[in-house]
Short mmCIF file of the C-alpha atoms (twelve columns), coordinates in Angstrom:
data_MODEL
# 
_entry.id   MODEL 
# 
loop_
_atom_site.group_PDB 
_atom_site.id 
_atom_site.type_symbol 
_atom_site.label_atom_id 
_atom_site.label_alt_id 
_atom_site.label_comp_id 
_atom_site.label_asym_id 
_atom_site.label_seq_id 
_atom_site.Cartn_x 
_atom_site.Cartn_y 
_atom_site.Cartn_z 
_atom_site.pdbx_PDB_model_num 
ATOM 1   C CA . UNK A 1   -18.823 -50.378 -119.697 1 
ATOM 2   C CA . UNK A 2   -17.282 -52.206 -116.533 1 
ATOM 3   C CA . UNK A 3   -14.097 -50.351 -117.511 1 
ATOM 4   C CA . UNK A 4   -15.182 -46.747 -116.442 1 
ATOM 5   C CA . UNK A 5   -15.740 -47.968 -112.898 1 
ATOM 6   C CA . UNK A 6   -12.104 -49.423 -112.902 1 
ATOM 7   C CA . UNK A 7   -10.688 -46.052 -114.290 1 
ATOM 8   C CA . UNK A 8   -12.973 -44.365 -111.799 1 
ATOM 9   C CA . UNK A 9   -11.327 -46.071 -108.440 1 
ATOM 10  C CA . UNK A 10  -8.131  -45.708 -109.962 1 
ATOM 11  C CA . UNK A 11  -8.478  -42.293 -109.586 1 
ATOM 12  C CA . UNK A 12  -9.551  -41.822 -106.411 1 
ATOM 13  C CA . UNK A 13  -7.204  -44.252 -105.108 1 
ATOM 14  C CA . UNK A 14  -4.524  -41.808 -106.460 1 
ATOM 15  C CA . UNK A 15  -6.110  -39.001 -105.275 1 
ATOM 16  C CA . UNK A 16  -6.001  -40.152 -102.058 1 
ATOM 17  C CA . UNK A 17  -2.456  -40.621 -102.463 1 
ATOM 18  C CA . UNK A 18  -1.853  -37.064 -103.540 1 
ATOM 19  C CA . UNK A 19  -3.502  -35.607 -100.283 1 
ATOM 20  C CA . UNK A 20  -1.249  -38.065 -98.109  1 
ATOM 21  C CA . UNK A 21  1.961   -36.972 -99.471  1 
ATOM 22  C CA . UNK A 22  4.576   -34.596 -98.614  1 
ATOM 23  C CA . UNK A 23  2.489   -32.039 -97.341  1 
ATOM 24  C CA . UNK A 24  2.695   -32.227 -93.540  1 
ATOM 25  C CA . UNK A 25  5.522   -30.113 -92.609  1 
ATOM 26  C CA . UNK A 26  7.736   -30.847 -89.582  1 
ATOM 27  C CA . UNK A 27  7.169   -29.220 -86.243  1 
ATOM 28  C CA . UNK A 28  10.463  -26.814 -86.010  1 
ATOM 29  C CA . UNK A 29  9.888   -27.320 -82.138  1 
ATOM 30  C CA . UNK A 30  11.681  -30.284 -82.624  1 
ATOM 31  C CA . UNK A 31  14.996  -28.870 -83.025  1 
ATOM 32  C CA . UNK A 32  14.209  -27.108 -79.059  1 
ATOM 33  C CA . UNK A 33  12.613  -29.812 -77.276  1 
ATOM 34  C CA . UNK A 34  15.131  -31.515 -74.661  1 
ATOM 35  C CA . UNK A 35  16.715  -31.398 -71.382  1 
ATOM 36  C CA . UNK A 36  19.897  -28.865 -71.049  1 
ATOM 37  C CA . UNK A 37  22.465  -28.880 -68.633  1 
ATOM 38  C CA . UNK A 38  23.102  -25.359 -66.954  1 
ATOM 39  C CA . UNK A 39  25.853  -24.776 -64.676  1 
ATOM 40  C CA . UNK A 40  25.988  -22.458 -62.317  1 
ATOM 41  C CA . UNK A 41  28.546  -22.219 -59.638  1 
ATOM 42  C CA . UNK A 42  29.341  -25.864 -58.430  1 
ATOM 43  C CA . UNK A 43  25.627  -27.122 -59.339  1 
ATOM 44  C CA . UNK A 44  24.144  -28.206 -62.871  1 
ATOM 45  C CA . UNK A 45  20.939  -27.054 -63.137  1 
ATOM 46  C CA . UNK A 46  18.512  -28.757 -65.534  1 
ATOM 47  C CA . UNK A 47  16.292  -26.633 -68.227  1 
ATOM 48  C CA . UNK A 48  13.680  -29.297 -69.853  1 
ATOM 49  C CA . UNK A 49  11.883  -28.039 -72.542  1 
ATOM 50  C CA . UNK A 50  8.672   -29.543 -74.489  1 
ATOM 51  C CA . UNK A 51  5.729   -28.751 -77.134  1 
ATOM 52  C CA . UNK A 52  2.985   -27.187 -75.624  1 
ATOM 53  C CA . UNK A 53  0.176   -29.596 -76.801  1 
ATOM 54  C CA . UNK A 54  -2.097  -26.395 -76.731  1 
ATOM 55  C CA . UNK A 55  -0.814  -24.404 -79.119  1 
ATOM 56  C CA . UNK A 56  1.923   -25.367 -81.914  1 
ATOM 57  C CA . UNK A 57  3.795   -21.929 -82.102  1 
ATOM 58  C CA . UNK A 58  4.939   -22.335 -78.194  1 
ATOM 59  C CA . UNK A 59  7.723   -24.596 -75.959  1 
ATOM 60  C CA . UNK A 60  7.422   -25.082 -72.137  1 
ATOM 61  C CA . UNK A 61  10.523  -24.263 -70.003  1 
ATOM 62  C CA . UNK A 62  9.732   -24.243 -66.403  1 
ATOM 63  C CA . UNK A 63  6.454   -22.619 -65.415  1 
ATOM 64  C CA . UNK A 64  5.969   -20.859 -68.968  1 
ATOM 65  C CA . UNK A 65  4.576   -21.408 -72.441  1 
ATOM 66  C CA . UNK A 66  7.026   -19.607 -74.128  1 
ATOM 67  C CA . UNK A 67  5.906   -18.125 -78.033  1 
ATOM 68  C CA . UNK A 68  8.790   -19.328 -80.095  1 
ATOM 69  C CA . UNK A 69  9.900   -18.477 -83.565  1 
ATOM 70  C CA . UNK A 70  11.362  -20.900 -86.385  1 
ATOM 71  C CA . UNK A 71  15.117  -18.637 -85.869  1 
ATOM 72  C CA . UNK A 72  14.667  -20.397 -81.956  1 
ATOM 73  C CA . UNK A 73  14.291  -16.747 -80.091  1 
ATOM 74  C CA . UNK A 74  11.882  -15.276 -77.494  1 
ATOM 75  C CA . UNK A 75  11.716  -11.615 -76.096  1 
ATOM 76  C CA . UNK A 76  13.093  -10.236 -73.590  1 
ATOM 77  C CA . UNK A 77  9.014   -9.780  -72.932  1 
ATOM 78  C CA . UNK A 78  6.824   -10.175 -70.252  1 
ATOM 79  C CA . UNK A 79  6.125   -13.433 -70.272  1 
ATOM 80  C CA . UNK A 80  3.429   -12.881 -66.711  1 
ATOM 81  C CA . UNK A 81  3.337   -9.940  -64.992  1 
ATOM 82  C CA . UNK A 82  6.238   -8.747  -63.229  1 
ATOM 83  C CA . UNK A 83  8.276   -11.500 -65.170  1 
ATOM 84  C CA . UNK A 84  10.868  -10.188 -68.255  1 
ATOM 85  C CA . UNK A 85  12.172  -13.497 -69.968  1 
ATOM 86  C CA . UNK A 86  14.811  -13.652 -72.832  1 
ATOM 87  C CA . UNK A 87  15.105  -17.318 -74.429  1 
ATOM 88  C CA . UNK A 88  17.924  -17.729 -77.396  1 
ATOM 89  C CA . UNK A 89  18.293  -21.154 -78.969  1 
ATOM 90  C CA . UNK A 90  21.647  -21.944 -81.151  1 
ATOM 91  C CA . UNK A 91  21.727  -25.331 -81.833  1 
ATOM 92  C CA . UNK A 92  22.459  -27.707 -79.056  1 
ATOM 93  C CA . UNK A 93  22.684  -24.209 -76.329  1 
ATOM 94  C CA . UNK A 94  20.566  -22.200 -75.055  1 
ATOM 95  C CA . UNK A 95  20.470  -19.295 -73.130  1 
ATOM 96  C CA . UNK A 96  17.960  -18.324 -70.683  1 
ATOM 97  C CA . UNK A 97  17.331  -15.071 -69.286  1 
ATOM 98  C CA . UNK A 98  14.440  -14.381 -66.196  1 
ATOM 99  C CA . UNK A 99  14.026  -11.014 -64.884  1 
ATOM 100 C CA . UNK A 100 11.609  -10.966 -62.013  1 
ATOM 101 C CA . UNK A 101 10.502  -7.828  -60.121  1 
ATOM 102 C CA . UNK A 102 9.442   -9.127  -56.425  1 
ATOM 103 C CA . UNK A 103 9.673   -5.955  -54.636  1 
ATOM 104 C CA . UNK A 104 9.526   -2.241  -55.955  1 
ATOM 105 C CA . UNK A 105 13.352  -1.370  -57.357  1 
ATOM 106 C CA . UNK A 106 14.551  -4.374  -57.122  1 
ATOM 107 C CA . UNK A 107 14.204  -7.792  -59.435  1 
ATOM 108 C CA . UNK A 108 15.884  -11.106 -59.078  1 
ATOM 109 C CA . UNK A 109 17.694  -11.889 -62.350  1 
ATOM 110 C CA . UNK A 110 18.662  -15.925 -62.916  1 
ATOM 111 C CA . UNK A 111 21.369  -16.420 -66.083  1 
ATOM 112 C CA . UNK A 112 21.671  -19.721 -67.676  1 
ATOM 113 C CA . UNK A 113 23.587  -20.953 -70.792  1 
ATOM 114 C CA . UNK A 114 23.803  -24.721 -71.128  1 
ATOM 115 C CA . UNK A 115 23.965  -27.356 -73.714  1 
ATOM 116 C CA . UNK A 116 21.775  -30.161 -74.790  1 
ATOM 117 C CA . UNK A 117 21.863  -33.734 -73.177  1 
# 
């Protein structure tokens, strides 16, 4: 009879072992997350990019949460309102695209392309 209660923790103990296996996959934000050089003209400009802690689907460049996919590609979408951004990921480059509309017919566009530190 004091077998069964051996056979019984046994088997929860690999139970528990089964649930904390292989089943957490890994964040694909990973593969984004950095700091990347841009240069434009005779100055680099610097394009960091982190999770957003608030929701696991998005990166922060600059001001924005950006909605990313696993294929490492966002819009060109409003991101806020009067704001058109394009974000491309290929490897260690990306390429950053921010249309804003300040005044009526006219929009300030900033380019970027630059490669992971």
């Amino acid at each position: 009879m004091k077998i069964r209660p051996f056979y019984f923790a046994m088997f929860f103990i690999a139970i528990s072992a089964l649930s904390c296996g292989d089943d957490m996959q890994a964040d694909f934000r990973e593969d984004f997350i950095g700091i990347y050089d841009c240069p434009k003209g005779s100055i680099v400009i610097e394009l960091e990019v982190t999770k957003d802690p608030d929701n696991e689907n998005n990166v922060i460049i600059g001001p924005y949460s950006v909605p990313m996919d696993k294929s490492g590609s966002y819009g060109p979408e409003n991101i806020v309102s009067g704001v058109i951004l394009q974000v491309r990921f290929d490897g260690d480059e990306i390429t950053y695209r921010e249309e804003a509309n300040n005044i009526p017919g006219q929009s300030l566009v900033c380019d970027l392309t630059g490669i992971k530190r």
